[in-house]
C-alpha positions as CSV (number, residue, x, y, z in Angstrom):
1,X,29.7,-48.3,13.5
2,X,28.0,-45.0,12.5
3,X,29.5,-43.7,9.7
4,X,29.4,-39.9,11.4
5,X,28.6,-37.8,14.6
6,X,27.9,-34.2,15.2
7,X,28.4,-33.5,18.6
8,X,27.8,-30.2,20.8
9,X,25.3,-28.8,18.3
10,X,22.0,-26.9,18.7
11,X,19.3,-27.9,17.0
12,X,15.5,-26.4,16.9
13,X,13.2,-29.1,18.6
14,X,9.4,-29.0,19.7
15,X,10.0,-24.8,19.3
16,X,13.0,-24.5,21.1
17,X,16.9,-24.3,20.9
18,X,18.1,-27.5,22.3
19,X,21.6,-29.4,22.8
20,X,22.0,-32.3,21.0
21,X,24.3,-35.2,18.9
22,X,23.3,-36.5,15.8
23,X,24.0,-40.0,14.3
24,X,24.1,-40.5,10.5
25,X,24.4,-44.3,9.2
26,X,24.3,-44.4,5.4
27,X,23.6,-40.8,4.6
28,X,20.0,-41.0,7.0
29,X,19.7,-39.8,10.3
30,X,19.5,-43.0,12.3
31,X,19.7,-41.0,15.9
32,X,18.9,-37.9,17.6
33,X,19.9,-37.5,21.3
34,X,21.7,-35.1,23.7
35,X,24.7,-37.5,24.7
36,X,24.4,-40.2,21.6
37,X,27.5,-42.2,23.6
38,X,27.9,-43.8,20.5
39,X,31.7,-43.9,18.4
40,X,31.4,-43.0,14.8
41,X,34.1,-43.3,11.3
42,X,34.2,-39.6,11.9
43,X,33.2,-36.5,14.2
44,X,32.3,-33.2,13.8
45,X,32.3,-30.9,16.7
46,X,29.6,-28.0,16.2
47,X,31.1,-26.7,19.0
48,X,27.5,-25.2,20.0
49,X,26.5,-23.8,16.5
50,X,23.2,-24.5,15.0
51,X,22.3,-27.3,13.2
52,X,19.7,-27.2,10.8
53,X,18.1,-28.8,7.8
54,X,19.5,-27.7,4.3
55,X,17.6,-25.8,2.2
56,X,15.4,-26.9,-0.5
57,X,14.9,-24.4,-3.3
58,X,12.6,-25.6,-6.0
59,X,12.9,-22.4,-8.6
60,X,16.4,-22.8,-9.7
61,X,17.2,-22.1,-13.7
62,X,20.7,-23.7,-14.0
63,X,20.7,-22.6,-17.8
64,X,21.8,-26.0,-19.2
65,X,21.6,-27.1,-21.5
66,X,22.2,-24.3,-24.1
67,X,23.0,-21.3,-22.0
68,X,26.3,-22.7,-19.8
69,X,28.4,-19.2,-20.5
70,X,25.8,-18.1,-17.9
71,X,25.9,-21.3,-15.3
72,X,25.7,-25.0,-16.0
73,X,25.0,-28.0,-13.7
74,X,27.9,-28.1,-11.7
75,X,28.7,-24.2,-11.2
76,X,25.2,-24.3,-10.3
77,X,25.0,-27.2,-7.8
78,X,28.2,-25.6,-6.4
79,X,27.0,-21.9,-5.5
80,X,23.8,-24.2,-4.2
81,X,25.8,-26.6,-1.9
82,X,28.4,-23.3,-0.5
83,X,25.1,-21.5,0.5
84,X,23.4,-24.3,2.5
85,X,21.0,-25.6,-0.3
86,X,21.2,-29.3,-1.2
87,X,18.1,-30.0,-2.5
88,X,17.5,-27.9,-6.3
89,X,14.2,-28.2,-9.1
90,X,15.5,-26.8,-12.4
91,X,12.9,-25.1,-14.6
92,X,12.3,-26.0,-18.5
93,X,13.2,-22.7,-20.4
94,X,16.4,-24.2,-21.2
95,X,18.0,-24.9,-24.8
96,X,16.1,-27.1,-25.9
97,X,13.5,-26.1,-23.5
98,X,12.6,-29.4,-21.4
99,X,9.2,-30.2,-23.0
100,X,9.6,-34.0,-24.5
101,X,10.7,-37.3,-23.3
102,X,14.0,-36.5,-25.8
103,X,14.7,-33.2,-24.1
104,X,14.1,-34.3,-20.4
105,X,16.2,-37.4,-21.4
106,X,19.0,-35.1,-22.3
107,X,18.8,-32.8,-19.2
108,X,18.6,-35.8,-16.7
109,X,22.1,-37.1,-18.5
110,X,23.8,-33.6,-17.8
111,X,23.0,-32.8,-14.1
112,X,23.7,-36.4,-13.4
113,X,26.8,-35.8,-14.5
114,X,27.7,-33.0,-12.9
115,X,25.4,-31.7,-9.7
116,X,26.8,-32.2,-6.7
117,X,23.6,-31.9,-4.7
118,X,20.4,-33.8,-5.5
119,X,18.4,-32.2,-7.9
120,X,15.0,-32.8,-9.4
121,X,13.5,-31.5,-13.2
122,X,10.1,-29.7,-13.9
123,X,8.2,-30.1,-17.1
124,X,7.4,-27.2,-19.9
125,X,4.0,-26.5,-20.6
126,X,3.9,-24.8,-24.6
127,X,1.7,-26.2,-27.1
128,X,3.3,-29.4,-26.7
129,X,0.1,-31.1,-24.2
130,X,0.4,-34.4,-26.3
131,X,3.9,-34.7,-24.4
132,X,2.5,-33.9,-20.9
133,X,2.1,-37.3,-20.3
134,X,5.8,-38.5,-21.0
135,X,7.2,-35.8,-19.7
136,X,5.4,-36.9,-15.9
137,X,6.3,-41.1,-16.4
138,X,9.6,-40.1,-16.9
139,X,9.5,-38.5,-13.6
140,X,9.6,-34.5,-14.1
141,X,8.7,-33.2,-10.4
142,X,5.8,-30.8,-11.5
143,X,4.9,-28.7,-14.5
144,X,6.1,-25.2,-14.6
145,X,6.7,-22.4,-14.7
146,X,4.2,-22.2,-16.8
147,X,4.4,-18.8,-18.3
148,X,1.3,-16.3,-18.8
149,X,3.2,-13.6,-20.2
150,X,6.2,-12.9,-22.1
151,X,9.7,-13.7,-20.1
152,X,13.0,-15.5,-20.4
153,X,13.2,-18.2,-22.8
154,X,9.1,-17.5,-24.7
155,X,7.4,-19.9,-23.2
156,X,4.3,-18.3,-22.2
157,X,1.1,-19.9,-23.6
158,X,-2.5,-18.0,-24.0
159,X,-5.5,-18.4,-21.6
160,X,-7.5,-21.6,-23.9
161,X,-4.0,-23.1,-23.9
162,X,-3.1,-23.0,-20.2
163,X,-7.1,-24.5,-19.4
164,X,-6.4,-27.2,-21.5
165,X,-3.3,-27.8,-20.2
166,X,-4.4,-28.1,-16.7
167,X,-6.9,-30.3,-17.4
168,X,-4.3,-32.5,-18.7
169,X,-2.1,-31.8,-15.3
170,X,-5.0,-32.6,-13.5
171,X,-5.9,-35.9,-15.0
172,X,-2.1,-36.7,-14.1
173,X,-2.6,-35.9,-10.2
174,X,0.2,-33.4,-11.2
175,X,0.9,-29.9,-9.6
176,X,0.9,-26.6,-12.1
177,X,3.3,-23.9,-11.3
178,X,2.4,-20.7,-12.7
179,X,4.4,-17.7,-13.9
180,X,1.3,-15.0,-12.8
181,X,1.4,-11.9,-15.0
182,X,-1.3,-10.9,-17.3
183,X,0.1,-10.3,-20.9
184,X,-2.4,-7.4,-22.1
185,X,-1.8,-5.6,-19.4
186,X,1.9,-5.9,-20.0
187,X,1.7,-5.1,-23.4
188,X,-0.6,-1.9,-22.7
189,X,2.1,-0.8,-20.3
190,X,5.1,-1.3,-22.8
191,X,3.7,0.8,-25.2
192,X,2.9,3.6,-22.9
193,X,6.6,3.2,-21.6
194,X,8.4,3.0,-24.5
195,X,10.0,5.7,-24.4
196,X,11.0,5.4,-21.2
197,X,14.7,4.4,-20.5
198,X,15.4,4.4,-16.6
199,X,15.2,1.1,-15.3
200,X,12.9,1.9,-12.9
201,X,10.3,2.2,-16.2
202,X,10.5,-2.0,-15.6
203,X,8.6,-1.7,-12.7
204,X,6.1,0.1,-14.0
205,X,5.8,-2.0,-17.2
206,X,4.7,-4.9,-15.3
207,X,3.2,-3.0,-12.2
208,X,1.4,-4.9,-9.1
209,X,-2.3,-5.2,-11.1
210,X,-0.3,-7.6,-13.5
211,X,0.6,-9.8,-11.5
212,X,-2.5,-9.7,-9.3
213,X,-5.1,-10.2,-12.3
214,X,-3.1,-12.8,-13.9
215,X,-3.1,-14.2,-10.2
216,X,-6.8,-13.9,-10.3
217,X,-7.1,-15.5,-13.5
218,X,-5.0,-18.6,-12.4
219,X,-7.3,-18.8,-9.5
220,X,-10.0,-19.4,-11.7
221,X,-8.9,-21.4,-14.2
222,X,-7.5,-24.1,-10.8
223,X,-10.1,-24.1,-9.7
224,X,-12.1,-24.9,-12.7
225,X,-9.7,-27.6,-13.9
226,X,-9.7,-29.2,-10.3
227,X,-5.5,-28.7,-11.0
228,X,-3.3,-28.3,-8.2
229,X,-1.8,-25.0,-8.3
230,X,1.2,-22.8,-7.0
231,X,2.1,-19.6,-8.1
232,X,5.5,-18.9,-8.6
233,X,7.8,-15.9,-7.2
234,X,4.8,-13.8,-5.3
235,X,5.4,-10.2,-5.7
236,X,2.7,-7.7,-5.2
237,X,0.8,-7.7,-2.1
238,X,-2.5,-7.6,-3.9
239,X,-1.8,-10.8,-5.6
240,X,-1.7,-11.9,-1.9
241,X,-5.1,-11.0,-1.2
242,X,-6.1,-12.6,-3.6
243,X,-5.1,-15.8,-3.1
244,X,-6.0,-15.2,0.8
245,X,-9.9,-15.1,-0.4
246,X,-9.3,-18.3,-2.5
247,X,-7.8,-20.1,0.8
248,X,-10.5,-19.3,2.8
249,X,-13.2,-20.3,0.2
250,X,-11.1,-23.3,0.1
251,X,-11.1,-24.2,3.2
252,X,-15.0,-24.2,3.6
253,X,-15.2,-26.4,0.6
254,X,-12.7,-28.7,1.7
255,X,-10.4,-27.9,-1.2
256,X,-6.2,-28.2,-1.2
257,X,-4.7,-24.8,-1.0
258,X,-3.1,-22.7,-4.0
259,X,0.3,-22.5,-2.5
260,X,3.0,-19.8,-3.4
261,X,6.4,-18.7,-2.8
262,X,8.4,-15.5,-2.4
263,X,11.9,-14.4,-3.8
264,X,14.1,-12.9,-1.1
265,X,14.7,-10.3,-4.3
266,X,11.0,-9.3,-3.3
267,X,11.8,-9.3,0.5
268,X,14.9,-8.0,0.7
269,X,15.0,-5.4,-2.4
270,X,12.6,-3.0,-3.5
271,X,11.9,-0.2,-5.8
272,X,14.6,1.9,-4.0
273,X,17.5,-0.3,-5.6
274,X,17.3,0.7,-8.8
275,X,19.4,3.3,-8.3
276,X,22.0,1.4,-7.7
277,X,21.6,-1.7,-9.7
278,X,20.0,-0.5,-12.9
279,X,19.6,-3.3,-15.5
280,X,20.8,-5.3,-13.0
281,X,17.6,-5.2,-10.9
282,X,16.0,-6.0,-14.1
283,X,13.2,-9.6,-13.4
284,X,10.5,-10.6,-13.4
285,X,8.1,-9.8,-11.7
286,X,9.7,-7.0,-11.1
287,X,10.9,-5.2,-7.9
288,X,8.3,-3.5,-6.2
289,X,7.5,-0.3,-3.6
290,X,8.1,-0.6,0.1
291,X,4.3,-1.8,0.6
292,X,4.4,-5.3,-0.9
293,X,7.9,-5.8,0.5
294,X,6.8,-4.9,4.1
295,X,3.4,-7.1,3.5
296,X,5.2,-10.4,1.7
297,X,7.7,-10.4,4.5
298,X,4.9,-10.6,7.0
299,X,2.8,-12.6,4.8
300,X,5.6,-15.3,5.5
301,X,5.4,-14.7,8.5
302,X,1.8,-15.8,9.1
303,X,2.0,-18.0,6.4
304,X,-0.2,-16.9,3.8
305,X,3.4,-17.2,1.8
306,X,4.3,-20.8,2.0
307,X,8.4,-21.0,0.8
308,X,11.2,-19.0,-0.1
309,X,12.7,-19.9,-3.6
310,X,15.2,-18.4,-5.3
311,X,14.3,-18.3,-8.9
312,X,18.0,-18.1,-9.4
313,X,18.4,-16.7,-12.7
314,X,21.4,-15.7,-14.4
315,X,22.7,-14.0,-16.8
316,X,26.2,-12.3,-17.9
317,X,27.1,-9.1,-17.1
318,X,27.9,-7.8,-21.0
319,X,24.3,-9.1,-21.1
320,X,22.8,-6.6,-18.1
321,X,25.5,-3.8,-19.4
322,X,22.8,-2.9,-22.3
323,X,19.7,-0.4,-22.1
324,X,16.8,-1.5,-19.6
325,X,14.6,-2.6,-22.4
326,X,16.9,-5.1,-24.4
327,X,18.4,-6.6,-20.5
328,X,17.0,-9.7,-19.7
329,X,15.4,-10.3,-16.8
330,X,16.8,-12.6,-14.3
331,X,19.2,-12.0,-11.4
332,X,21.2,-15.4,-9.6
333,X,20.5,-15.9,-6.2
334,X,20.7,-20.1,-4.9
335,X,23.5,-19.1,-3.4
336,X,22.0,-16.0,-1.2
337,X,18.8,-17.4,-0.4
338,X,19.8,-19.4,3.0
339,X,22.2,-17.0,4.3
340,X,20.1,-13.8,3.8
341,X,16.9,-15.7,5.3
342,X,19.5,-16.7,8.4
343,X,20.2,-12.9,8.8
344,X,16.0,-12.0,8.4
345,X,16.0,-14.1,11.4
346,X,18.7,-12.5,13.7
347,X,17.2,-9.4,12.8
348,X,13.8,-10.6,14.5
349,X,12.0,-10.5,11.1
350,X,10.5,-14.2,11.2
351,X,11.0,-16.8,13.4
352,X,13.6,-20.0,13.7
353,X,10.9,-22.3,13.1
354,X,9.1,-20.4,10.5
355,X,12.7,-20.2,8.1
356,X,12.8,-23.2,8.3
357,X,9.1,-24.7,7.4
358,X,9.5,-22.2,4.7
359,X,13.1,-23.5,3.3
360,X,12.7,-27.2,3.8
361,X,10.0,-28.7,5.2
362,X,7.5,-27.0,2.8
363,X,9.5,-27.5,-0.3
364,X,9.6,-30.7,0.6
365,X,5.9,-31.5,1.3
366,X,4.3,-29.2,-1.6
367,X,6.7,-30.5,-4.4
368,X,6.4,-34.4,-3.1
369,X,10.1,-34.1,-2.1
370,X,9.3,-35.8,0.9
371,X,8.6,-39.1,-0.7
372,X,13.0,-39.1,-0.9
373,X,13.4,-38.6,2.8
374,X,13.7,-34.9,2.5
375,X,12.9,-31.7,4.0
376,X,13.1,-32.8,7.7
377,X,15.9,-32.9,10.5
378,X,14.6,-36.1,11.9
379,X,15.0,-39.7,12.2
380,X,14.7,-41.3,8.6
381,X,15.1,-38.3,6.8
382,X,18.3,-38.2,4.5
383,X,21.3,-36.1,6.6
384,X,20.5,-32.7,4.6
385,X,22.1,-30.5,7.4
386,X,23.6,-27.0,7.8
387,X,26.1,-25.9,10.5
388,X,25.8,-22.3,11.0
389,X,27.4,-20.1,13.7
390,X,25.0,-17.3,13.7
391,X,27.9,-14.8,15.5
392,X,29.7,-15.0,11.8
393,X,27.9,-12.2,9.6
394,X,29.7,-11.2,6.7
395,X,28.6,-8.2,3.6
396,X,27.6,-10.8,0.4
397,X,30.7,-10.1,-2.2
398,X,29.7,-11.3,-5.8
399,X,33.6,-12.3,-6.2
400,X,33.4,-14.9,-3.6
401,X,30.4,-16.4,-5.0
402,X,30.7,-19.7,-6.7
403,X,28.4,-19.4,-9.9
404,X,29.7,-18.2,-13.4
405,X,28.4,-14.5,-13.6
406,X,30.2,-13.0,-10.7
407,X,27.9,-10.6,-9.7
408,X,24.7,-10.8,-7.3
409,X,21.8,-7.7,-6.8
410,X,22.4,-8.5,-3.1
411,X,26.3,-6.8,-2.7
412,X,27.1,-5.6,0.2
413,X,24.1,-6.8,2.2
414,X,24.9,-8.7,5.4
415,X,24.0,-12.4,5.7
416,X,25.3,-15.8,7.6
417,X,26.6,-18.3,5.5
418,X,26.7,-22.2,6.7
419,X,30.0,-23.2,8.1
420,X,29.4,-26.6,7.0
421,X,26.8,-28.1,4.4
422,X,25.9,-31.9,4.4
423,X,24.2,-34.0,1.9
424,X,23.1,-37.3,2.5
425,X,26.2,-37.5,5.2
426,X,28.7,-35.8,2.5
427,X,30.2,-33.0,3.8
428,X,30.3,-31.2,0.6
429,X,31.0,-27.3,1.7
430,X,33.2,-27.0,4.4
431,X,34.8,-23.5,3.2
432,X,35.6,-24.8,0.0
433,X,33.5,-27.3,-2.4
434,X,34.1,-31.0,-1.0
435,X,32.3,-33.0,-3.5
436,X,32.8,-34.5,-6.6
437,X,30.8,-33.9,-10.0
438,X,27.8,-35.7,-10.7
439,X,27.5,-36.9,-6.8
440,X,23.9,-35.4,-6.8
441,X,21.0,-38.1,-7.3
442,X,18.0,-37.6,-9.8
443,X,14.6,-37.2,-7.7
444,X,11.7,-38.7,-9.6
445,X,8.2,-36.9,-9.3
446,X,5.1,-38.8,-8.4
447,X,4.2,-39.8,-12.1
448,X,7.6,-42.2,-11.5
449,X,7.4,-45.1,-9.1
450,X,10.2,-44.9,-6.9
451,X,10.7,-48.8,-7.4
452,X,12.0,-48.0,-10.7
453,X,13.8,-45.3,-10.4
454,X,17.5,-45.9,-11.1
455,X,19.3,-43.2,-9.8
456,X,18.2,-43.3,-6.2
């Protein structure tokens, strides 16, 4: 017997909306069909909302260990699993950032403890390169962010130092992530700004040619390597272009793609909000004019953006309540992600099928995800599902979030939230949190085999 059915649901198939029921054995879709005629240990009536595949968000920072008064593992996996995500990567700038076999060792023991949705770890890049090696045997799922100019947590690393450490990454058959922003032109900016209080003086500390040289730079220094590259949190639309004349080159070359992914902070905000968030607007890359916005949004779209990811970042709000140049830079947002990218597509700005490539399927495929059965709403694939009646749109209320700050940059803004979020056939967000700590499972990256891999 099938241990669950979800009758009288929708599902996207082959382009279209289509009827369906769906038969999970053992936390895997074992069948898809419109009558399944089939009785199951238990039932869930969709009652004609959509089922979809969960979302995968691969830029979380889930601030433990070191920083839990701002979230932890389990606060974390929580506002993850109530806002249709069930698949999280944490990035290293932790405390102890995650940048040894000891440190990785350390995180791995926490979130398996206490995530309730499956989770993988990425790998610092410092001046540690010795430890690259370790760090991707013990199973970290890429390297990254790896930071070219100053942010949260001082990682960044100087131009010789990122080279070499690509050519390390490369030798590994690893992937780079890259934090794109040039760190003379940062610093050139801050000193003409200092001065300058209003937050909106952020934006123009780190302005669109930041990010787009830096961009520029990582291009180069990929493709000099031979490392497999994607750029974090895409911001400015020149840093597009740029990456737009790489893919073509690419392509006549026969060379992989540079892939990137967007924020919904950079779709969905813009330089008009800092009005009303002030230094809680404040990250990085920054917010930006109406003009990238506009050309990100349909840069996903077409797909010269290939995911939405979060880069849930958070931080308290006695930290934000300070002056715009001593606020760190972060804002949460795992939580958000699914249900504003639900509402982008009731309001026509991107297609069902497109959402969806860009929340699961291509997480899954760019990050190696898909090696653990995720990423896809098909036969084999772990049950990683969403119910979401699309007729339910509700403002986003930082109080009824379920991470520690309390607070989001995205209040007020309408958005659909999932009725119902499965993992691996655990209904684990039906309203309220369903699952037990430390029911997540560790996902090894490529540099672990998976026959070895204890904790799947």
């Amino acid at each position: 017997m099938p241990d669950l059915l979800i009758k009288n649901a929708k599902i996207f198939y082959d382009n279209y909306l289509q009827p369906a029921e769906i038969v999970i054995d053992e936390g895997k879709i074992s069948r898809i069909a419109k009558e399944a005629d089939v009785i199951a240990g238990e039932v869930i009536d969709a009652a004609g909302s959509l089922v979809l595949p969960a979302g995968i968000d691969v830029h979380v920072h889930f601030r433990e260990p070191g920083l839990t008064q701002k979230e932890d593992w389990y606060t974390g996996s929580c506002a993850a699993a109530a806002g249709g995500i069930t698949t999280v990567v944490d990035h290293p700038n932790t405390l102890p950032p995650t940048i040894d076999k000891k440190s990785f060792s350390e995180k791995l023991k926490l979130a398996s403890r206490k995530s309730i949705v499956d989770f993988g770890i990425h790998g610092g890049v410092t001046n540690n390169l010795e430890k690259l090696p370790e760090l991707w045997e013990e199973g970290v799922i890429a390297f990254g962010e790896i930071f070219m100019a100053e942010s949260t947590g001082g990682l960044n690393i100087d131009e010789i130092t990122l080279e070499s450490a690509l050519k390390v990454i490369n030798q590994l058959g690893a992937l780079a992530a890259i934090h794109a922003e040039d760190d003379a032109i940062r610093l050139e900016c801050d000193a003409l700004l200092k001065n300058d209080m209003s937050p909106a003086s952020h934006s123009r500390a780190r302005p669109n040619i930041c990010e787009a040289t830096a961009v520029q730079k990582a291009v180069e220094v990929l493709r000099k390597t031979g490392a497999k590259g994607h750029i974090c949190h895409i911001s400015a639309f020149e840093s597009v272009g740029v990456l737009g004349r790489d893919r073509y080159i690419a392509r006549q070359k026969g060379l992989s793609p540079i892939t990137c992914e967007v924020a919904p902070h950079h779709l969905f905000l813009s330089t008009r909000d800092w009005d009303r968030l002030g230094c809680y607007g404040k990250m990085n890359p920054p917010l930006r004019d109406r003009r990238s916005v506009k050309f990100l949004l349909n840069s996903l779209n077409d797909g010269s953006v290939d995911i939405v990811a979060s880069d849930h970042a958070p931080h308290c709000e006695t930290e934000k309540d300070v002056d715009i140049k001593t606020a760190p830079s972060g804002v949460p947002g795992v939580e958000t992600l699914m249900p504003l990218m639900l509402m982008a597509v009731k309001k026509n700005l991107l297609p069902l099928g497109r959402m969806i490539d860009a929340t699961s399927a291509a997480p899954a495929r760019i990050f190696g995800l898909d090696r653990h059965s995720k990423g896809r709403l098909g036969v084999g694939f772990d049950a990683d599902l969403i119910i979401v009646d699309t007729k339910k749109v509700t403002p986003i209320k930082g109080d009824h979030l379920h991470g520690k700050v309390g607070w989001t940059p995205f209040e007020g803004i309408e958005a659909i939230f999932p009725e119902i979020t499965i993992s691996r056939g655990d209904v684990i967000w039906d309203g309220e949190i369903s699952a037990s700590h430390g029911r997540g499972v560790f996902l090894s990256g490529q540099g672990k085999s998976m026959d070895t891999d204890e904790h799947r």
